[in-house]
C-alpha distance (Angstrom), angle and dihedral (degrees) to the residues before:
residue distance angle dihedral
X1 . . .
X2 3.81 . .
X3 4.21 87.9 .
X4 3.74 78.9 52.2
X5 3.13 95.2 62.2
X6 3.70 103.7 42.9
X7 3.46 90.0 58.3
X8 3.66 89.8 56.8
X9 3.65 83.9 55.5
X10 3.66 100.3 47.0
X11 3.98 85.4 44.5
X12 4.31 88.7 55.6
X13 3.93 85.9 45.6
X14 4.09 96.1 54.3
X15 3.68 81.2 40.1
X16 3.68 97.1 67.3
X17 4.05 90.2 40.2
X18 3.67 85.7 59.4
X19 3.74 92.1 60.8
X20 3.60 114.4 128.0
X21 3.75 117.7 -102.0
X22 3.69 90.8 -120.2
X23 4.05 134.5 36.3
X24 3.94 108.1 -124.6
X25 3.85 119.7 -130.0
X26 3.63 101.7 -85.4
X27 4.02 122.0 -124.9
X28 3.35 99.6 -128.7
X29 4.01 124.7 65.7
X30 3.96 121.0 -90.9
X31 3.63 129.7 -143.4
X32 3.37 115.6 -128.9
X33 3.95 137.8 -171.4
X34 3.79 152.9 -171.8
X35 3.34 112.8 -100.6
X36 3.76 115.4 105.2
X37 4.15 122.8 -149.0
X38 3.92 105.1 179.0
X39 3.47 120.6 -143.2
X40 3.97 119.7 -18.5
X41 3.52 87.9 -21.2
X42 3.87 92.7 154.4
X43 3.67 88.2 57.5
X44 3.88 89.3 59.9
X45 3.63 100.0 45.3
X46 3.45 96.8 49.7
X47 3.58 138.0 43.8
X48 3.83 114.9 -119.1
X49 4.07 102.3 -105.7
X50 4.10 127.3 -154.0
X51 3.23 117.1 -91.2
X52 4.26 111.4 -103.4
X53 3.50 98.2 172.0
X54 3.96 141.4 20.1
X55 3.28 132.3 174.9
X56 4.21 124.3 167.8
X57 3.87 124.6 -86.4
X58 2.91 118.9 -134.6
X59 3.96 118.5 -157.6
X60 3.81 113.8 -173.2
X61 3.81 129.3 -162.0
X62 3.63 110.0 -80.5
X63 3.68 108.5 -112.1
X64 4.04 88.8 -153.4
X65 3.25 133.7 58.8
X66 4.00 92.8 -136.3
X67 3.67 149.7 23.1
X68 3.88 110.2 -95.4
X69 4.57 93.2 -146.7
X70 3.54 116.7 -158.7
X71 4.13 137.1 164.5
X72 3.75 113.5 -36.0
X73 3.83 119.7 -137.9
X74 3.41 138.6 -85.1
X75 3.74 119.7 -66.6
X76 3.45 123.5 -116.7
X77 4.29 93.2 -111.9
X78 3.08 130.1 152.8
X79 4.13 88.8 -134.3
X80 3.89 99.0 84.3
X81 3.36 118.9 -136.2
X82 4.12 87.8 34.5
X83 3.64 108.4 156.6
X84 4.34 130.6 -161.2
X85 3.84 107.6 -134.3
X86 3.90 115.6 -122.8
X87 3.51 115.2 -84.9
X88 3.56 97.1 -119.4
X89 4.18 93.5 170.4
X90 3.35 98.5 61.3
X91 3.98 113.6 107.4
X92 3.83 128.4 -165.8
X93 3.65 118.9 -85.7
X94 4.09 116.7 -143.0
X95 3.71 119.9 -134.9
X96 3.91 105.9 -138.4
X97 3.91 120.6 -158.7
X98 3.65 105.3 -105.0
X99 3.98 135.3 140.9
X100 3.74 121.1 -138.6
X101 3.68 110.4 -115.2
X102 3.87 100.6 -160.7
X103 3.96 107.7 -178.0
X104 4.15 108.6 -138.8
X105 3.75 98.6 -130.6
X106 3.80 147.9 27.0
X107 3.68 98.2 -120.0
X108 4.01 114.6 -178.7
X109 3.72 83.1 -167.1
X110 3.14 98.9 78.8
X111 4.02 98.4 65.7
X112 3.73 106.8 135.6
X113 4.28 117.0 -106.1
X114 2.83 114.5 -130.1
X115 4.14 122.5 -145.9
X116 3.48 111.5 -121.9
X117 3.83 95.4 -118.0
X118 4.03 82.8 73.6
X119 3.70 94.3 56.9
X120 3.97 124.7 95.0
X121 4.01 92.9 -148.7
X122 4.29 84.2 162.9
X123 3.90 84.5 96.5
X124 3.78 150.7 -11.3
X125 3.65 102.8 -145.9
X126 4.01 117.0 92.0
X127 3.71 119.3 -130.7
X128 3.61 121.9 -129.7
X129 3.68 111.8 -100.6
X130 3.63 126.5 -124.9
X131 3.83 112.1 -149.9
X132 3.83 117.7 -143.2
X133 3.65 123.8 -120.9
X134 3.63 120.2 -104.2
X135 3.71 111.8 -96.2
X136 4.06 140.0 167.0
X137 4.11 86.2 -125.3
X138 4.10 84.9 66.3
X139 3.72 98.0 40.0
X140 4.30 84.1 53.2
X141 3.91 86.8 43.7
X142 3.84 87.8 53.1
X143 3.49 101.4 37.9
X144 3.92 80.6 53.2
X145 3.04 101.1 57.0
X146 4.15 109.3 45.6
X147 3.93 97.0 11.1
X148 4.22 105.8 38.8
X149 4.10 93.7 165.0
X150 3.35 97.9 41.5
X151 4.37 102.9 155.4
X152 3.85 104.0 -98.7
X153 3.43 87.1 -136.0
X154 3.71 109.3 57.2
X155 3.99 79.6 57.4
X156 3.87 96.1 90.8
X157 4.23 89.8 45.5
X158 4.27 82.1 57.5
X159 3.41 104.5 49.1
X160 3.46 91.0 41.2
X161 4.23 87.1 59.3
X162 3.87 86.2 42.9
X163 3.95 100.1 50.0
X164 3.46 95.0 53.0
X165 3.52 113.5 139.6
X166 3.41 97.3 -149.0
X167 3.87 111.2 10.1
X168 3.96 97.2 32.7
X169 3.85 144.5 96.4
X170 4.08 101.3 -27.3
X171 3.83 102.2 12.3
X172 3.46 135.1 126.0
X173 3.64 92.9 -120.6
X174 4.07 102.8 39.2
X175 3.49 112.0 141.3
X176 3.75 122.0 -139.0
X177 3.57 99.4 -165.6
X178 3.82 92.5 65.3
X179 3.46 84.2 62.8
X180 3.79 91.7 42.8
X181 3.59 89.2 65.7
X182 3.76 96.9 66.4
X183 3.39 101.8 28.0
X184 4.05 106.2 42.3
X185 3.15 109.2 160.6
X186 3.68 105.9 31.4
X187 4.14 104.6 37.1
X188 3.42 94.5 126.3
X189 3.93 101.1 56.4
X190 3.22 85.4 34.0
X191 3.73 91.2 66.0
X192 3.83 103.0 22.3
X193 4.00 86.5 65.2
X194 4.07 88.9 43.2
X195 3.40 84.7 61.3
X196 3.74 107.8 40.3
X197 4.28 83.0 44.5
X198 3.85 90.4 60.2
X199 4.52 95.2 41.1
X200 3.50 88.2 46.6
X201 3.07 108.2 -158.4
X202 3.93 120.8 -151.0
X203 3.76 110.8 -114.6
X204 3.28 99.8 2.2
X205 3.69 116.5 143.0
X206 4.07 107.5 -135.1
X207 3.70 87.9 -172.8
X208 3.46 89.1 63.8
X209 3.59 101.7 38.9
X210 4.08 81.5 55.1
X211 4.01 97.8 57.8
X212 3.82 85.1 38.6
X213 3.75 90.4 55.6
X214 3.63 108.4 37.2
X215 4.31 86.2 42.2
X216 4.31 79.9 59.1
X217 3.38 97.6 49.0
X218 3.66 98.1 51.0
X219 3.57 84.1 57.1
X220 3.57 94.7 61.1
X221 3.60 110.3 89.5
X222 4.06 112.8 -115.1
X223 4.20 94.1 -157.8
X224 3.74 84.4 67.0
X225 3.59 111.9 107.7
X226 3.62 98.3 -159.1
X227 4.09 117.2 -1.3
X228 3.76 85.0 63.0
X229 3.80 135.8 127.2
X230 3.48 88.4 -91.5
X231 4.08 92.6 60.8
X232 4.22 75.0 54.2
X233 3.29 95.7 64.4
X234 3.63 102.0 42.5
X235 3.66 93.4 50.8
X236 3.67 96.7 50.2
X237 4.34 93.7 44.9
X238 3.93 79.9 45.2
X239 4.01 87.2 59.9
X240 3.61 94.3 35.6
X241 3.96 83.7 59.2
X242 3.37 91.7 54.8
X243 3.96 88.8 56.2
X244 4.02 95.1 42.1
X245 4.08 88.5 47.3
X246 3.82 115.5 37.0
X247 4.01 131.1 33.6
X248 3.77 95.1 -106.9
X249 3.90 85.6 126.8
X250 3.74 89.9 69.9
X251 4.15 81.5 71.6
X252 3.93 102.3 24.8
X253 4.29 112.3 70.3
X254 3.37 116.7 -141.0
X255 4.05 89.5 -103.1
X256 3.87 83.9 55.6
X257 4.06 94.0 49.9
X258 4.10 86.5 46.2
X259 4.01 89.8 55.5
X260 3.82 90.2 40.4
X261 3.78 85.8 54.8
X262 3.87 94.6 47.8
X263 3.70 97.9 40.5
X264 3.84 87.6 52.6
X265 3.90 91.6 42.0
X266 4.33 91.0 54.1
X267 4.32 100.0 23.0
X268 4.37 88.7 119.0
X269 3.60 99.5 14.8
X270 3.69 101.0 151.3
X271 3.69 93.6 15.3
X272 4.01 104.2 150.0
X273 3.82 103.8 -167.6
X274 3.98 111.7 -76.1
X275 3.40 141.9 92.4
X276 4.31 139.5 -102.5
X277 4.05 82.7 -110.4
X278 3.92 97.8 41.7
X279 4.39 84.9 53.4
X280 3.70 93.4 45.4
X281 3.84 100.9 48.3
X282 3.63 88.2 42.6
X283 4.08 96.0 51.7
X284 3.94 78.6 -125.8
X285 3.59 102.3 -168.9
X286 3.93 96.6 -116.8
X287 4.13 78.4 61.4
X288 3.70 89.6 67.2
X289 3.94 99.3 37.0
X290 4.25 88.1 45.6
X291 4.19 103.3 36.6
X292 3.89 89.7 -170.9
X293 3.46 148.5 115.4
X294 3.82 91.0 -96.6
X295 3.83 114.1 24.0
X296 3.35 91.8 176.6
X297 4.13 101.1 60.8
X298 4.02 88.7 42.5
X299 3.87 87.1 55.6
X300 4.03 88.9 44.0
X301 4.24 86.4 46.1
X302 3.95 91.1 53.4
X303 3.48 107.2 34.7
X304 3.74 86.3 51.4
X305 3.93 98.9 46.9
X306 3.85 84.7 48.9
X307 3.87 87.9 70.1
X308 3.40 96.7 33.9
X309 3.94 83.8 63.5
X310 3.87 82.3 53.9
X311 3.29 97.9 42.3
X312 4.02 97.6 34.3
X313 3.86 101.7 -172.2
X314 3.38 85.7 160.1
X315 4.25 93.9 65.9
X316 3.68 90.2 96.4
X317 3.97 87.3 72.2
X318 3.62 130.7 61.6
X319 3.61 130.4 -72.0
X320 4.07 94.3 -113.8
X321 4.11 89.0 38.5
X322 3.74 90.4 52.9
X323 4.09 91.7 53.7
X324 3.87 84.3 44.4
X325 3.57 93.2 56.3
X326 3.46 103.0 40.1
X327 3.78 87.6 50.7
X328 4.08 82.1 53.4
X329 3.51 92.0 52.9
X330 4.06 93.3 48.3
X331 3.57 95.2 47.4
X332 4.12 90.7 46.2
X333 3.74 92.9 51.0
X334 3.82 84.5 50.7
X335 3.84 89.5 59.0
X336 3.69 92.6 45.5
X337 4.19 83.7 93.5
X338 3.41 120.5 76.8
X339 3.67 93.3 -136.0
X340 3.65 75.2 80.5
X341 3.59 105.2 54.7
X342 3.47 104.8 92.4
X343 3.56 94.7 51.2
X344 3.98 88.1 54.9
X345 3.37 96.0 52.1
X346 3.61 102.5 41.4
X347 4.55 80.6 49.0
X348 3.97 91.9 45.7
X349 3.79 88.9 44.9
X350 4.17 93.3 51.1
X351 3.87 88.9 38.9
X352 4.12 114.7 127.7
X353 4.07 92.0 -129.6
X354 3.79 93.1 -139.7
X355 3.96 92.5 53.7
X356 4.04 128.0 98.5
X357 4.09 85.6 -121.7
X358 4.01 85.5 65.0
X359 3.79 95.1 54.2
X360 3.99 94.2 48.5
X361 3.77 88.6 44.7
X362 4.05 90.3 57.1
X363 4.24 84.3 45.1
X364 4.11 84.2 60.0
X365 3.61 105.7 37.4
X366 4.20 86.2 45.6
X367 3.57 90.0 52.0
X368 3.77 92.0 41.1
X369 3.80 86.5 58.7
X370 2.84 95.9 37.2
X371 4.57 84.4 52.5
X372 4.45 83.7 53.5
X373 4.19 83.6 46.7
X374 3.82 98.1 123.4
X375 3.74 92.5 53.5
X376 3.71 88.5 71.5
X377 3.91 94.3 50.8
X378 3.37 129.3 115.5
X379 4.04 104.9 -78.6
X380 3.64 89.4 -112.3
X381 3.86 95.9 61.0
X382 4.03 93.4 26.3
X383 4.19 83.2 65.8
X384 3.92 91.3 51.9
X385 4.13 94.8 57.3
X386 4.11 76.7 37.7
X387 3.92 90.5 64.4
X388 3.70 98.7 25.4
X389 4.67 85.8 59.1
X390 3.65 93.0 41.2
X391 3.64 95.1 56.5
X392 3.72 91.1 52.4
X393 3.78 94.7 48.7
X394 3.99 88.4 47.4
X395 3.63 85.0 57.0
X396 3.91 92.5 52.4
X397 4.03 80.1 44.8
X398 3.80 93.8 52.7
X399 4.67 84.1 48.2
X400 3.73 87.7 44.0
X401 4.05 93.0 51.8
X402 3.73 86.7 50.1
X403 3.87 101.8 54.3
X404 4.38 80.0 40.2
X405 3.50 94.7 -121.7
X406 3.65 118.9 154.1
X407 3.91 103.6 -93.2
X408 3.97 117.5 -107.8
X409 3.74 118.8 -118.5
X410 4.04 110.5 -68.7
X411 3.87 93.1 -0.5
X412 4.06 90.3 108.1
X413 3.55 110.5 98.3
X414 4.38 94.0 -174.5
X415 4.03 85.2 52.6
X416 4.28 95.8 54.1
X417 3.93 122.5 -158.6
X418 3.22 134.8 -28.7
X419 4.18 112.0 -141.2
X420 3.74 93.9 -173.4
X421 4.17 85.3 56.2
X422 3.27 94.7 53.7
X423 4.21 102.0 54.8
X424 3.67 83.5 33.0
X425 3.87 84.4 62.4
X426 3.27 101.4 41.4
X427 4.05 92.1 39.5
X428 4.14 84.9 64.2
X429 3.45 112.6 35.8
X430 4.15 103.7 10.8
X431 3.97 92.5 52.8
X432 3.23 104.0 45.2
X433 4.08 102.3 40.4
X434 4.31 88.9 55.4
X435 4.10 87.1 42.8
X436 4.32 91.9 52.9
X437 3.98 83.4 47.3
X438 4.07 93.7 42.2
X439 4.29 83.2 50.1
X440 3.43 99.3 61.7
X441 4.02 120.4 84.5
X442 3.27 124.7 -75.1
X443 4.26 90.2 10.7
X444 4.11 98.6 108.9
X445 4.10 86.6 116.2
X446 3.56 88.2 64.3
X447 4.20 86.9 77.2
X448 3.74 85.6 74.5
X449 4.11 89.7 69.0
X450 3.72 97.1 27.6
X451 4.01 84.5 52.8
X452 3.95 86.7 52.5
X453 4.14 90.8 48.4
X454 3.84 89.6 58.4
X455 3.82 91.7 45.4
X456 3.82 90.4 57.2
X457 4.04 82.8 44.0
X458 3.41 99.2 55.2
X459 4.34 86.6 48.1
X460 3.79 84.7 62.7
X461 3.53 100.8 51.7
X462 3.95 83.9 43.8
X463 3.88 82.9 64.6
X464 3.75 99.2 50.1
């Protein structure tokens, strides 16, 4: 009887490490809500606790090919009879039929070699780039190039979004799910070669930087309501702002800007919809390939660098710059959790400013800024990422109720939001990552978002 029994128990535990990498849309409709937790934000609230109970989850086929989005519940208020308005905005996300190719290792020796035929040896010193202007003749070169049938008339609609003096192409407040809307399934090479058009960087090869883009964005999983290529693209314009609007270029290189760029462009590719703590309790499979603190940014690190090797955008550096960069870009997707953030700030704090640790600290904390981005939207477009995370961590919710597991912090769809966790969120980790960035020289224009982040804070404490 009792070997009974722990077979039953060893059956339950390969159960769980048979879960699929990826929830499927469910059939039924999901409740969603407006309270934001940024990336892995369970995982930092709550300790990680044993396991008491596990029982198999089963994930069927979805038998749609989207997720129907309605009202989300009640928020926790203490104004009865408070009620969260319909979330209208919210569009239906596709499921496409992909398989997760998740590489076993993070192998540095696979870095692409260049021939020497690709290498500028004339000189080691990197010339100050000169960004282009934004013009119509680049958005038709672009559109060209990764979107050749684009409808003629949806044109005027996206240049309209683009020129936007103040909410367009390189603004603090640009909005990538305008541009979502017209471009759905290819936003995020769509922008990432908008923005490496207008830096301009010398030798690099666009046609490259395309394939490299558009094979990373396929990767990113579509049914995922928030970690999606969308999230990408908003990240990676959210760091390009930061290069168009302060003087962090006077201490970033042009290679360093490139790798910011890329490690923005790939930081969740792959991500299917749970968190570092969900993986880890569930001896998730990605938990035993990546034994880290974060599984889930060392998958996103190698998976990317694997296509940058076949996609080497890189190859117009050197061979020792390249491994330097990639190296940048591994440690910066790293740093993209906030389980993290206290190291980097403690390490960008301590830095000597005239060393090369400095420079790759300012890549990470940019990008993880640049990761927190949508808190310092506009409330209107703050509230859409707001509903589009919740209903992926209600989903986790809904997998965590099944195995009966306690539920992690804003992952219970029956108990609503929380307003007082969400400005308690963003008062320690949001705050303080945009004010280390706004400290450094030449960072002053970073008020204009940080101002924007404590807007959005006091509308949460309004709601408490």
């Amino acid at each position: 009887m009792v070997n009974a029994v722990g077979a039953e128990k060893d059956e339950d535990v390969r159960s769980i490490r048979r879960i699929r990498p990826w929830p499927s849309p469910p059939p039924s409709r999901r409740l969603l809500a407006r309270n934001p937790i940024c990336k892995s934000a369970p995982d930092v609230f709550h300790r990680q606790k044993p396991v008491e109970k596990s029982s198999e989850i089963t994930i069927s086929a979805a038998t749609t090919l989207s997720l129907i989005m309605q009202s989300p519940p009640p928020r926790r208020t203490s104004v009865f009879g408070s009620k969260t308005p319909p979330v209208a905005h919210l569009k239906p996300l596709r499921k496409p039929n992909m398989a997760m190719g998740v590489a076993k290792e993070l192998d540095w020796g696979e870095i692409h070699v260049v021939d020497d035929d690709d290498i500028d040896m004339s000189s080691d010193e990197e010339d100050e780039i000169k960004p282009k202007k934004l013009t119509k003749d680049i958005i038709t070169k672009v559109l060209d190039r990764i979107a050749p049938y684009f409808p003629k008339k949806h044109r005027p609609s996206l240049d309209k979004i683009m020129f936007d003096s103040e909410n367009g192409f390189g603004t603090w407040n640009f909005n990538v799910l305008q541009v979502a809307v017209y471009l759905p399934n290819n936003v995020l090479t769509f922008l990432s070669t908008m923005m490496f058009t207008v830096l301009a960087f010398d030798n690099l090869d666009l046609d490259v930087l395309v394939a490299f883009a558009q094979e990373v964005e396929a990767k990113y999983h579509r049914h995922v309501i928030y970690h999606n290529a969308e999230h990408a693209a908003d990240v990676m314009h959210s760091f390009f702002a930061i290069l168009r609007n302060t003087k962090i270029c006077t201490i970033l290189t042009p290679s360093h800007q490139i790798a910011g760029l890329l490690a923005a462009l790939m930081h969740d590719v792959q991500h299917f919809g749970l968190t570092n703590k969900f993986i880890k309790q569930s001896q998730h499979e990605i938990a035993q390939i990546f034994p880290v603190c974060c599984p889930l940014e060392a998958m996103h690190s190698d998976v990317g660098l694997k296509v940058l090797t076949k996609h080497n955008v890189l190859k117009h550096l050197g061979p020792t710059q390249q491994i330097e960069m990639r190296r940048v870009m591994h440690e910066t997707i790293k740093t993209t959790s906030v389980c993290e953030q206290k190291r980097l700030l403690s390490a960008l704090a301590a830095a000597d400013r005239s060393s090369d640790e400095f420079v790759t600290l300012v890549v990470q904390i940019a990008v993880h800024v640049a990761d927190l981005g949508q808190t310092s939207k506009p409330l209107p477009i703050h509230q859409v990422w707001v509903d589009r995370l919740h209903g992926e961590l209600f989903l986790q919710g809904d997998m965590e109720r099944e195995c009966g597991w306690p539920l992690s912090i804003d992952c219970d769809r029956n108990m609503g939001i929380s307003p007082q966790s969400q400005h308690s969120f963003m008062e320690a980790f949001v705050i303080p990552a945009f004010t280390a960035l706004k400290e450094l020289n030449g960072m002053e224009a970073m008020e204009h978002p940080l101002r924007q982040v404590n807007d959005n804070v006091k509308h949460w404490k309004l709601q408490c």
